[in-house]
N, C-alpha and C positions, 0 to 999 in steps of 0.2 A: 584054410578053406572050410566050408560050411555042407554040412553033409545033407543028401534030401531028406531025411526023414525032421532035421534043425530047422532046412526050410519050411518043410510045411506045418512045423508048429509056429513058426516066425509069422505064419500070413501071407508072408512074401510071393508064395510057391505060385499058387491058385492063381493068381495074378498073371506074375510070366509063364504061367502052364497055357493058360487060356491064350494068350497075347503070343506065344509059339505056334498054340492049334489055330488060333486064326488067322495067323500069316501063311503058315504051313500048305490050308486048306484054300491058297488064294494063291499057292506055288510063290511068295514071295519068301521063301527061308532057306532058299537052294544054296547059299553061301551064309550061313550063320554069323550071327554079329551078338554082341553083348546089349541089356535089356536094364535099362534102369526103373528104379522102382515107381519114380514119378517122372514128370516132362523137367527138362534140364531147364534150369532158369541163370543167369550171368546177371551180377547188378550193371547198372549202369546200361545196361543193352536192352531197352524199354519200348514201348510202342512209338512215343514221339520221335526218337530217332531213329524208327524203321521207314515211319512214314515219309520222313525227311532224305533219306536213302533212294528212295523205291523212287522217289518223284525227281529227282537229281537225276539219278538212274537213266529214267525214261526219258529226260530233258538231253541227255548228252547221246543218246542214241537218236532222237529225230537232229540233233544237232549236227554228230557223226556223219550221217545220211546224208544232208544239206551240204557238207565239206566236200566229199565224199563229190557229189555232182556238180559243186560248185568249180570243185578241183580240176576238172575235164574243159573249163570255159578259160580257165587266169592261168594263165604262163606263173606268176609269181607262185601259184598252190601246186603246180602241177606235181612233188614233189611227195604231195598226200597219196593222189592216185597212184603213184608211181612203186611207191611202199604198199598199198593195197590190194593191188592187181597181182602181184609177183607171185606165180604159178598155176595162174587159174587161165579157164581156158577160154578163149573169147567170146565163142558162144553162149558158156555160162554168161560172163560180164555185158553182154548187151541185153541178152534177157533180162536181165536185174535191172539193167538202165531205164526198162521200156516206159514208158511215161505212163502206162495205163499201173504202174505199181510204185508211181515217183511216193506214194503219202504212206505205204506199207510198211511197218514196222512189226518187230515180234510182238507177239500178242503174251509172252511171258518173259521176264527178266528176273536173271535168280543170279546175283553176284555172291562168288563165294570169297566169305569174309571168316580172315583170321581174326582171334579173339586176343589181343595183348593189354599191355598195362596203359599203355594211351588209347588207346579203342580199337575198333574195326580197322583192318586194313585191307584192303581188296586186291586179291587174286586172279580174279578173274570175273569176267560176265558171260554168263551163256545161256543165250536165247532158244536152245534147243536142252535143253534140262532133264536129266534122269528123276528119277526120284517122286513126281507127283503122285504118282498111286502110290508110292510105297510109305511117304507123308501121311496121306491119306489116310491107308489103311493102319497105321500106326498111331495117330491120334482117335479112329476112332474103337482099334482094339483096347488101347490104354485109359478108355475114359471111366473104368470102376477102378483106377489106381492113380486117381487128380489128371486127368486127362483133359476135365472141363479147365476153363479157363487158360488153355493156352492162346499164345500167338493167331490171329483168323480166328478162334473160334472151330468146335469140333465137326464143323462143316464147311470150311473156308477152302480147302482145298475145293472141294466138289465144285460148290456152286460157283467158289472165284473163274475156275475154267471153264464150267458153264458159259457163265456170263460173258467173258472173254468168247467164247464163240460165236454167241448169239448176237456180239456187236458186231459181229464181221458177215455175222448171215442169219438174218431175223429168224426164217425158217430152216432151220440146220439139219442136216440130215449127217451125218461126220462119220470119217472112216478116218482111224489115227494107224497111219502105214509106219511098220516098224520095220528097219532089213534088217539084214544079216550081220552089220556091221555094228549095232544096235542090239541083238538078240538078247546080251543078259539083262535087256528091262522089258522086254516082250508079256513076264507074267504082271509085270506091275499097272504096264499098260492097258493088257487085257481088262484087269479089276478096274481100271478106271474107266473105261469103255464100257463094263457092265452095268458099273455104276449109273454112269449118265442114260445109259438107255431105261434103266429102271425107274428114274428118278428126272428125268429132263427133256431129252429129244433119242431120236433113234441114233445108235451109237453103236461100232463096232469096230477093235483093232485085227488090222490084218496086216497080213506080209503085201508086199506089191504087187507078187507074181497072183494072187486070189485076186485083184480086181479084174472087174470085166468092162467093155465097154463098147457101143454101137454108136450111130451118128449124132444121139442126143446126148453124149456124155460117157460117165463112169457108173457102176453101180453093183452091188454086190446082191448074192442069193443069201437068204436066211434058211434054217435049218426045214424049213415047208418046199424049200424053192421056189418060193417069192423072189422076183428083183425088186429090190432095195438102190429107190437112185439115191447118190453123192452127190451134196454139191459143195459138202467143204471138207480137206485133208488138215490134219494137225501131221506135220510133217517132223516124225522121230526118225531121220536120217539126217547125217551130215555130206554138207556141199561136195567135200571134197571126194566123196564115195559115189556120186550120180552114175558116172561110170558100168557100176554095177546093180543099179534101181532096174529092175524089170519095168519095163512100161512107161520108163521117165518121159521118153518123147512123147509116150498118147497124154499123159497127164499136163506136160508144158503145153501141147497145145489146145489142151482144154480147159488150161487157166489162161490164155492168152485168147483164147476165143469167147473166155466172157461165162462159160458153162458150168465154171469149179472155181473155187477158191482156196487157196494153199496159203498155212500159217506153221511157222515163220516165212517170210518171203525169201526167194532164192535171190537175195542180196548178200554174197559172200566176205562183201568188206566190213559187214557190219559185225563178223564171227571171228575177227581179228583182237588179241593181245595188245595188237599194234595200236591199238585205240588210245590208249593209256598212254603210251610214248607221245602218240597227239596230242595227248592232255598237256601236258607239259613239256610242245613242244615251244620255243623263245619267239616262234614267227608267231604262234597263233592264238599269240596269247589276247589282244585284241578280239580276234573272235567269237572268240567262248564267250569273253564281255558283254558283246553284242549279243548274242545270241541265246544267251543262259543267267536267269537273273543271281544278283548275287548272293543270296544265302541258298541260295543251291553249289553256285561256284563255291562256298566256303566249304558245302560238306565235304566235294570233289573233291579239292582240295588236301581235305583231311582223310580220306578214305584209298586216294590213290597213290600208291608209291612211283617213287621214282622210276622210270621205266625207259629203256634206248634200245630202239633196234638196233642190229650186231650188223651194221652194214659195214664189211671188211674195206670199202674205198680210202686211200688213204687221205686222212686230213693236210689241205693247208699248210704250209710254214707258217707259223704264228698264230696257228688256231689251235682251239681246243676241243674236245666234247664238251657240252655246255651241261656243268651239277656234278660231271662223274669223278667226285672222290673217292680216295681208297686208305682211310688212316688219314684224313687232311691232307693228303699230296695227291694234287691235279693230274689225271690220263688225260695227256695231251691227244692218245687214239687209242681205240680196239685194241692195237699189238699190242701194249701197254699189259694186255690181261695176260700176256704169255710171262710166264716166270714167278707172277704174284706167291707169293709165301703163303702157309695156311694161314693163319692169322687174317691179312687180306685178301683170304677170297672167299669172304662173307659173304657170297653173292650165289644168285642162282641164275642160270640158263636155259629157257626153254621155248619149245616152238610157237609160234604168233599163233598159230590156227586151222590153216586151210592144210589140215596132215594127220594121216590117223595115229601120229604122237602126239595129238595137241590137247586127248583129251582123259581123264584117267590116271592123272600125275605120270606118264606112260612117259615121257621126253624130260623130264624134269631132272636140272644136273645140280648136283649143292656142291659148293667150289670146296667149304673145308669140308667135305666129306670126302674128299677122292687126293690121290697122291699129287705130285707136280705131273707127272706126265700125262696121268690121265685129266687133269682139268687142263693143261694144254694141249690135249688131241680135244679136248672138247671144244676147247673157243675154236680151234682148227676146223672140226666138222661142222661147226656153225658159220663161220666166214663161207666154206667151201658151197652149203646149204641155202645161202642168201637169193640166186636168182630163181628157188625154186619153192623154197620152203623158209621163210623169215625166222628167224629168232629173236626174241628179246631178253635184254638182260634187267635185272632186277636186285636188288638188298635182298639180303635175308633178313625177314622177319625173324625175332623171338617172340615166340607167344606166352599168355599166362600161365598158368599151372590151377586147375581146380581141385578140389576132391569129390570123388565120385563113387557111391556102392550099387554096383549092377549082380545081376545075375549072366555068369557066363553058361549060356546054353550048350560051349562045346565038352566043358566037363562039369557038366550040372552043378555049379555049387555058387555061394553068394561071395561075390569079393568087393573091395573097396582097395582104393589108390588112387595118384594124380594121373591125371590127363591133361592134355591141350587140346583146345576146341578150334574145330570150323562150323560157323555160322552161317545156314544157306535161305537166307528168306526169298519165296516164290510170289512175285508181284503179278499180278495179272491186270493186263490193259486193258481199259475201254474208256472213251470220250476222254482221250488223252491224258489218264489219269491211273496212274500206277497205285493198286488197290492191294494190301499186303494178303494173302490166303493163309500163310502158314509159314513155320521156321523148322528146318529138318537142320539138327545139333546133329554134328558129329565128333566124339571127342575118341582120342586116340590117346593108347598109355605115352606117360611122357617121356620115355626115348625113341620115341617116333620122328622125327623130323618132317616128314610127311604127312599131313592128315587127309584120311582118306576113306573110303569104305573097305574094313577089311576083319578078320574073325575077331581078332581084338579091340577094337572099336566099338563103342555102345554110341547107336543110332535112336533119336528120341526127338519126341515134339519139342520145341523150345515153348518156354512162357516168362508170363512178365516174372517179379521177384514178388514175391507177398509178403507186402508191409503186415509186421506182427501189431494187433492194435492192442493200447494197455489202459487200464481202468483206473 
């Protein structure tokens, strides 16, 4: 380990001293994370294949959507809804239906992508995304230590969400409501809120219970007590928590009355895991054909792992699960997963979505990491969990191995070692067109099997690789 006084003859110090106090001073360093000395770059992981991501991406979400209502018409799909719906409450589900939000898609898609030796592989997509101020504020604290030249560009977070608003509501006035459920991205939010009001349109994050509202709407007081009317919410809650939104009802119905606009839209099927099992699933294969062209289908393809809901019914005589090998020898069904040996159960198990385990690696089970028993109480708790909260099963990923020198800020000193990386590029929508903003790296030391945000973790902008030129 490197002592402060080595650092700050290194150069190094001044850099992440600055890049602490300006996190610090924006409440974004309330759980401390490791601090690299430039933006992480990965070869092969380039602009042309973010692009080609981001717009796939966005294609299989209005795709999604289209199933999703198509499935509610054809006996033969019903089968989609049916996996979709499973614990949500009907109210929710027909609000989402309503025809006046049938073309509403999330306004940001940020699929988190492991980094392995064949490429990207996608874990997940989630349209309600932590991390944009904190992006943000971290590309534009790091730009006296090669901060230019990342990913978006040292303002691509801003303006991309900007922009992203402004197609949804020319003249935007935006309150980004954060709950409780939500709280530890409240400071990140805030910065980004202050941002935009300084810099674009009037802007302010608030909790729900601070909005106010009379027969014209919603609107908030500024520190004068001015009201400040809303008319559009960037919604930092998840569906599954409405429950406890103060003031859900006055807001539903003052986006269904035409008065507000709410982004992401309260379309719960669209915040499903389950998504990916659809990708692959054997009926729908047809579909996706139709409906997604196909060098988009070839990314999907390549980026999305194999994936099956843990639906405990039992199979068929003479059927199988369709793909699900274990070691080259076919699970004829689910039960199949009880007994598996460590060896084969390279697999992970986790919640589809609609559960406050679905997001935070919070539900996440790694089959060889737990004994027999407890990976068979786990498929257990997942069968049992089915009519109310889905699970899906999945491969375990291995991912690459980099080498990386950060400064750990929990015991001040300069280290290097390997990590494994997750890749989270933040795409922002408008005229149907998934625009990249920025790439938040996360790399985790490599006995981690989970990557994630946490004290040992170095968090940094991603950028392209810099071709060294030679004379």
């Amino acid at each position: 380990m490197t002592s402060i006084p080595e650092i700050m003859a290194s150069g190094f110090p001044g850099a992440a001293e600055d890049t602490v106090r300006f996190l610090g001073r924006k409440g974004l360093f309330d759980k401390p994370f490791r601090l690299p000395f430039s933006p992480i770059s990965i070869p092969g992981f380039d602009q042309n294949l973010l692009e080609h991501i981001g717009q796939a991406l966005y294609e299989f979400y209005r795709a999604l959507d289209a199933l999703y209502r198509k499935s509610s018409l054809e006996p033969s799909l019903s089968f989609v809804s049916e996996m979709l719906d499973r614990g949500k409450s009907r109210e929710l589900l027909e609000f989402g239906r309503s025809k006046k939000f049938r073309n509403d898609l999330p306004g940001i898609i940020r699929p988190d992508l492991l980094i392995t030796p064949s490429g990207p592989v996608l874990t997940e997509m989630d349209s309600v995304p932590g991390g944009v101020g904190l992006l943000h504020a971290l590309t534009q604290s790091m730009r006296d230590i090669g901060g230019t030249g990342v990913f978006g560009g040292s303002d691509g977070m801003l303006s991309g969400f900007a922009s992203m608003i402004r197609s949804q509501r020319p003249d935007p006035s935006l309150a980004i409501l954060v709950s409780d459920e939500s709280h530890d991205y409240f400071a990140e939010m805030r910065y980004l809120a202050e941002c935009l009001d300084a810099d674009h349109f009037p802007a302010a994050c608030l909790h729900p219970r601070e909005i106010q509202f009379d027969g014209d709407g919603i609107f908030r007081k500024d520190a004068f007590g001015n009201i400040i009317r809303i008319n559009i919410v960037y919604r930092f809650f998840e569906l599954f928590d409405l429950a406890n939104i103060p003031k859900i009802d006055i807001l539903q119905y003052f986006v269904k009355g035409g008065k507000l606009k709410v982004t992401p839209p309260f379309k719960p099927w669209l915040e499903e895991k389950m998504g990916m099992a659809l990708w692959h699933h054997h009926r729908l294969s047809d579909y996706w054909k139709a409906e997604i062209k196909e060098h988009l289908r070839d990314v999907l393809d390549r980026i999305i792992p194999k994936t099956w809901p843990l639906d405990p019914t039992p199979v068929p005589s003479g059927a199988a699960i369709v793909g699900l090998e274990v070691k080259g020898r076919k699970l004829l069904d689910f039960q199949s997963l009880i007994g598996l040996t460590q060896k084969e159960r390279e697999l992970i198990i986790k919640p589809s979505g609609f559960s406050s385990e679905a997001w935070g690696s919070r539900g996440v089970v790694i089959g060889h990491d737990l004994s027999e028993e407890d990976w068979n109480r786990s498929v257990f708790d997942a069968f049992k969990a089915w009519p109310i909260t889905p699970h899906v099963l999945q491969p375990f990923v291995r991912t690459s191995l980099f080498e990386f020198s950060c400064f750990d800020t929990d015991i001040v000193s300069v280290d290097s070692g390997l990590y494994r990386v997750r890749a989270c590029p933040y795409y922002f929508v408008r005229s149907e067109k998934a625009t990249l903003g920025g790439v938040l790296m996360t790399a985790c030391p490599q006995d981690k099997k989970i990557i994630h945000g946490m004290t040992d973790a170095i968090l940094a902008p991603g950028a392209p690789v810099r071709l060294e030129m030679s004379l």
